[in-house]
C-alpha positions as CSV (number, residue, x, y, z in Angstrom):
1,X,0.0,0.0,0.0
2,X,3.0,2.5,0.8
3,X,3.0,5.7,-1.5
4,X,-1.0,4.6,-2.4
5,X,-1.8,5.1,1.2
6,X,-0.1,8.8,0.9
7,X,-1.9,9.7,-2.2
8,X,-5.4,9.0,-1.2
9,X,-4.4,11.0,2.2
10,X,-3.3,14.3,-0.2
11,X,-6.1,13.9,-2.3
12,X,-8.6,13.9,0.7
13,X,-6.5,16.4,1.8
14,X,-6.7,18.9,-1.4
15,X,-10.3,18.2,-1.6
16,X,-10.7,19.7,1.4
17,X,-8.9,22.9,0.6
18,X,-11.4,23.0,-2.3
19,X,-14.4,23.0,0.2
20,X,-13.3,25.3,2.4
21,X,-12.7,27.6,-0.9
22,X,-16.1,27.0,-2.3
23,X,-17.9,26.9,0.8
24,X,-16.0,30.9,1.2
25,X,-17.4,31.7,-2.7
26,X,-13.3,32.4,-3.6
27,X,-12.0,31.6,-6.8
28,X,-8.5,30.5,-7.2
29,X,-7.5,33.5,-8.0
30,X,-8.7,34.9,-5.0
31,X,-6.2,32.6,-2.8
32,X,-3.5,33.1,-5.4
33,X,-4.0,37.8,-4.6
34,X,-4.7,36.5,-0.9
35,X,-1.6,33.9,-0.3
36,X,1.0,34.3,-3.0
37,X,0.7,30.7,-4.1
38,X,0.4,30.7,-7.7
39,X,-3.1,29.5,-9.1
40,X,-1.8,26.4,-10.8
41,X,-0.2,25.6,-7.7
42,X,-3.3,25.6,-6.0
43,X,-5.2,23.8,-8.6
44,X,-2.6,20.9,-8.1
45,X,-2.9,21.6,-4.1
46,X,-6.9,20.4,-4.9
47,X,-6.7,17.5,-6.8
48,X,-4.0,16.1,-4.4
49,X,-1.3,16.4,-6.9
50,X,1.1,19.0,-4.9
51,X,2.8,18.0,-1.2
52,X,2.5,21.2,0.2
53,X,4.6,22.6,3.5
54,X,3.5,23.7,6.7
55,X,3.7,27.4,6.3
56,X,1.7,26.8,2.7
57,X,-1.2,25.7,5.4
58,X,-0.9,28.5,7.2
59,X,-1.0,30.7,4.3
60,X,-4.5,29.3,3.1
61,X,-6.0,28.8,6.4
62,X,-5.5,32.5,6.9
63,X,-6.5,33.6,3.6
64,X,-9.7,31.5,3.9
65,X,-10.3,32.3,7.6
66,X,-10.1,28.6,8.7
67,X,-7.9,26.8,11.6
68,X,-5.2,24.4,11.3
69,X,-7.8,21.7,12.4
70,X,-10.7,22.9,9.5
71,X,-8.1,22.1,7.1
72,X,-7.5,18.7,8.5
73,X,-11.2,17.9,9.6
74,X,-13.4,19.5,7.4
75,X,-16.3,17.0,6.4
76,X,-16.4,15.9,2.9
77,X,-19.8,14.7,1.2
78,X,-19.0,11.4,1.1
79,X,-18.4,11.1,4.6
80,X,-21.4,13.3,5.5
């Protein structure tokens, strides 16, 4: 299982991200003005292609008004 187990965790991960972002009506662009992190970045953050470092977390959980712990344990439909 090994690097499998990692990828579905960074996908769930970036799918959150993308919640939070929709749930806050910002576009991409919006984070990109707000954080710094270049949209494409942030589109790769989303579909769980992108590792991304702490302070990166910190950057969008500011921008998008959110804790440390949202990012982490934000509901996503499917486990609604």
């Amino acid at each position: 299982m090994g690097e499998d187990k990692y990828a579905y965790e960074l996908e769930r991960f970036g799918k959150r991200i993308k919640k939070l972002r929709l749930d806050r009506n910002l576009r991409q662009l919006d984070l990109e003005v707000e954080t710094g992190i270049d949209r494409t970045d942030i589109s790769k953050i989303e579909n769980g292609l992108k590792n991304i470092e702490f302070f990166t977390m910190v950057r969008l959980s500011y921008a998008m008004d959110v804790t440390l712990e949202e990012l982490f344990n934000t509901p996503l439909s499917d486990e609604d």
